[in-house]
C-alpha positions in Angstrom: 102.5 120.9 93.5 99.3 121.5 90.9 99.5 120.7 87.2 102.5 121.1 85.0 102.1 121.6 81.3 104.0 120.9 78.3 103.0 123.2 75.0 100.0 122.5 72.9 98.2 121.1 75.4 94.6 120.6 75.2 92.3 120.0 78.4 88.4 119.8 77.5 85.8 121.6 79.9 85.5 120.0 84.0 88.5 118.1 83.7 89.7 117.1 87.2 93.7 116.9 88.3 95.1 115.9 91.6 98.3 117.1 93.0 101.2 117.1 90.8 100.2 115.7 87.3 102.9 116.1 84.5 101.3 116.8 80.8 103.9 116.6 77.9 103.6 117.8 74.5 100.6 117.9 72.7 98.2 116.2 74.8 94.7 115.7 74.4 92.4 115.2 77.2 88.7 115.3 76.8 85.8 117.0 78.7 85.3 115.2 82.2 87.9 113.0 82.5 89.1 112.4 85.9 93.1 112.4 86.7 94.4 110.8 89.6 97.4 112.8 92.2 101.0 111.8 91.0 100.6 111.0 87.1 102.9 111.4 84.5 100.9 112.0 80.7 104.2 112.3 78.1 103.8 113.6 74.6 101.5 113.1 72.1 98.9 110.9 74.6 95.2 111.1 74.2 92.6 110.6 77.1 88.8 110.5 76.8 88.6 109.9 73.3 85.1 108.8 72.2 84.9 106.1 69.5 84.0 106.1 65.9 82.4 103.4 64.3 82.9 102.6 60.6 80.4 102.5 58.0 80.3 98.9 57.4 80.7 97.8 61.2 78.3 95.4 62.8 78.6 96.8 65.8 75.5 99.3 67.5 76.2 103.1 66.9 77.6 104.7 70.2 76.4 107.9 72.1 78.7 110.2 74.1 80.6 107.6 76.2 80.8 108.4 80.0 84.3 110.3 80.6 87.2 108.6 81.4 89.1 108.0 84.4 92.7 107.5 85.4 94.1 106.6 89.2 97.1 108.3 91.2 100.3 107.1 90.3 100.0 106.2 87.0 102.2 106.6 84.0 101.2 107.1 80.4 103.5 106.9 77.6 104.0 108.6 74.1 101.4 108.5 71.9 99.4 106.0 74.2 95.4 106.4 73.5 92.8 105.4 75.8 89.0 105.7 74.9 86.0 106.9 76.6 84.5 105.4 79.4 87.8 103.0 80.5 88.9 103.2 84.2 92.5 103.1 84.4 93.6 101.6 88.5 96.5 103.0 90.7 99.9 103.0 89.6 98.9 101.4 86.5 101.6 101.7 83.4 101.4 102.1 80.1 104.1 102.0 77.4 104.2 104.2 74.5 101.9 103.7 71.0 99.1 101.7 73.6 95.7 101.3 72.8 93.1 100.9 75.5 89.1 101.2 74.2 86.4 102.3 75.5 84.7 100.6 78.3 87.8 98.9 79.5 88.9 98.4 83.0 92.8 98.0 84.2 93.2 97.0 87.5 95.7 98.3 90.1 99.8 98.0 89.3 99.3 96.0 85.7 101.9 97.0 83.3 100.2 97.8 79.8 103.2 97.0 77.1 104.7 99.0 74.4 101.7 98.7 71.4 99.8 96.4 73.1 96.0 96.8 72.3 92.9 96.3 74.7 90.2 96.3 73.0 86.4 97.3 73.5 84.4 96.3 76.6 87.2 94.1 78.2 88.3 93.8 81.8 92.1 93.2 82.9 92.7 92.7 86.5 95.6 93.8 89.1 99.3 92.9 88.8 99.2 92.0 85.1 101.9 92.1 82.5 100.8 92.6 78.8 103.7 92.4 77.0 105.1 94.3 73.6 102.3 94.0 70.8 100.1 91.3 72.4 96.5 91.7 71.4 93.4 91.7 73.8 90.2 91.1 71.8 87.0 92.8 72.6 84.9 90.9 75.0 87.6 89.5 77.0 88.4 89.0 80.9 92.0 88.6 82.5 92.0 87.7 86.3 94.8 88.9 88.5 98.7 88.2 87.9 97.9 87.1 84.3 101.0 87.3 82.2 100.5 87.2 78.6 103.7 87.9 76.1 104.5 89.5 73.0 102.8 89.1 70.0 99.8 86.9 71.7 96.8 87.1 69.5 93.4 86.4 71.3 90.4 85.8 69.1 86.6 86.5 69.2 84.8 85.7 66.2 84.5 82.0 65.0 83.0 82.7 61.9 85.8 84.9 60.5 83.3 87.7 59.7 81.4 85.8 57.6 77.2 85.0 58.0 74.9 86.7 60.3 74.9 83.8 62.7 77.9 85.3 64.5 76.0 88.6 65.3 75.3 87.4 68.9 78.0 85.1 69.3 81.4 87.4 69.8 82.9 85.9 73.1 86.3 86.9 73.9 88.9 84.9 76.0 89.0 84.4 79.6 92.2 84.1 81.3 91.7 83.4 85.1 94.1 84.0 88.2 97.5 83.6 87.5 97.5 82.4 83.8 100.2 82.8 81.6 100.9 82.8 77.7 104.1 82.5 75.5 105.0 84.5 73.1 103.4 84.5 69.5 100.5 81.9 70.9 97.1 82.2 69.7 93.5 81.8 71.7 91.0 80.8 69.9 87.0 82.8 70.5 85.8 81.9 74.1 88.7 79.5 75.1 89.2 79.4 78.9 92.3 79.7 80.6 91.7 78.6 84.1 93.9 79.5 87.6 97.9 78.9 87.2 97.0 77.5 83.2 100.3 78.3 81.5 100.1 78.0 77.0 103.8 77.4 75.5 105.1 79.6 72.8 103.7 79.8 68.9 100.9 77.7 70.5 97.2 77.6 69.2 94.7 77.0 72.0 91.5 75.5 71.0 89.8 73.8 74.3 90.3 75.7 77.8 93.1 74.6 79.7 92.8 73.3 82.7 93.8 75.0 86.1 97.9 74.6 86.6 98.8 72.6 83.5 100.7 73.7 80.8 99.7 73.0 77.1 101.9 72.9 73.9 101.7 72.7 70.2 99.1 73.5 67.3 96.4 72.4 68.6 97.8 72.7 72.5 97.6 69.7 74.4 98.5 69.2 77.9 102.1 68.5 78.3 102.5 68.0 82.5 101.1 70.1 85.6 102.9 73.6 86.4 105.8 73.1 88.5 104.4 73.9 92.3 107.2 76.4 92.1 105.9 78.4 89.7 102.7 78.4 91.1 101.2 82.0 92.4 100.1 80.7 95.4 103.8 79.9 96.4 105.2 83.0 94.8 106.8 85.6 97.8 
């Protein structure tokens, strides 16, 4: 099977399909980008897009981006953007109304939740599970099997857009192997979340955690090691 095609579709110039990709309604996809075999694009999605940058931004001006690229077996849902330049692994899945900027990299089988944003220059890993509306700042790193849910808000600018000193000093969050996050926490710029570290609900994190403890509370503080149980090494 080739390329089926909802209506209104628009495919740019030296676009590449695999075997049997599914277009919905009203898709955009832009010059050069690079589709995978088995891949299901539904309505309203746009791939490829390059970014605009707003008048007062700090951040450089951007050229034409390289083109984008998505793997085989993935699924895209309605009204899901992803950005120039991002490299979207195998069998990969994103929920409707998600954002994923440019220069971004999604490793193999990670789910990418309803409204959840990635931002700019950021790198998730394989396996993940980015739950409804969490929030990936720009500049950030998530290892493999990271599970971070809902309405987490990462951070990467400690001066709260305010002085020139912070020009050179956005760091996003890094969230190693096997980390987890409850829902509604926040991580502070640059905060490390080392292998099997595991932040409670509602909490603020403003130190890295250490590997395979869990934290608690506003500010988080270590409340006892991760259960060996729940530990990815001794997960099936």
């Amino acid at each position: 099977m080739g390329l089926e095609k909802g209506s209104n579709v628009v495919i740019g110039k030296d676009v590449l399909f695999g075997e049997n990709v599914i277009l919905g309604n009203n898709v955009i996809i832009y010059s050069g980008t690079k589709i995978g075999s088995n891949v299901i694009i539904q309505d309203n999605v746009v791939i490829g897009k390059q970014p605009t940058r707003a008048k007062a931004s700090i951040l450089p001006d951007t050229k034409q981006l390289p083109p984008t690229i998505i793997g085989s077996g993935v699924t895209i849902g309605t009204s899901a953007i992803i950005y120039a330049n991002s490299k979207i692994g195998d069998e990969v899945f994103v929920a409707d109304l998600a954002t994923i900027r440019e220069r971004v990299t999604v490793g193999a089988r990670t789910i990418v939740g309803r409204g959840v944003a990635i931002e700019n220059d950021s790198k998730v890993g394989k396996h993940c599970k980015l739950e409804t509306n969490c929030y990936i700042t720009a500049y950030s790193e998530l290892g493999d099997h990271v599970f971070v849910a809902p309405c987490v808000v990462t951070t990467n600018d400690n001066y709260m857009a305010r002085s020139k000193e912070r020009y050179d000093k956005f760091k996003g969050v890094t969230i190693k192997n096997g980390g987890r996050i409850g829902a509604n926490a926040t991580i502070l710029p640059g905060k490390v979340i080392n292998e099997d570290g595991t932040v409670a609900a509602a909490s603020v994190v403003t130190k890295d955690i250490a590997k395979e403890e869990i934290v608690v509370g506003s500010p988080a503080r270590k409340l006892r090691d991760v259960p060996e149980g729940q530990l990815l090494r001794n997960q099936e």
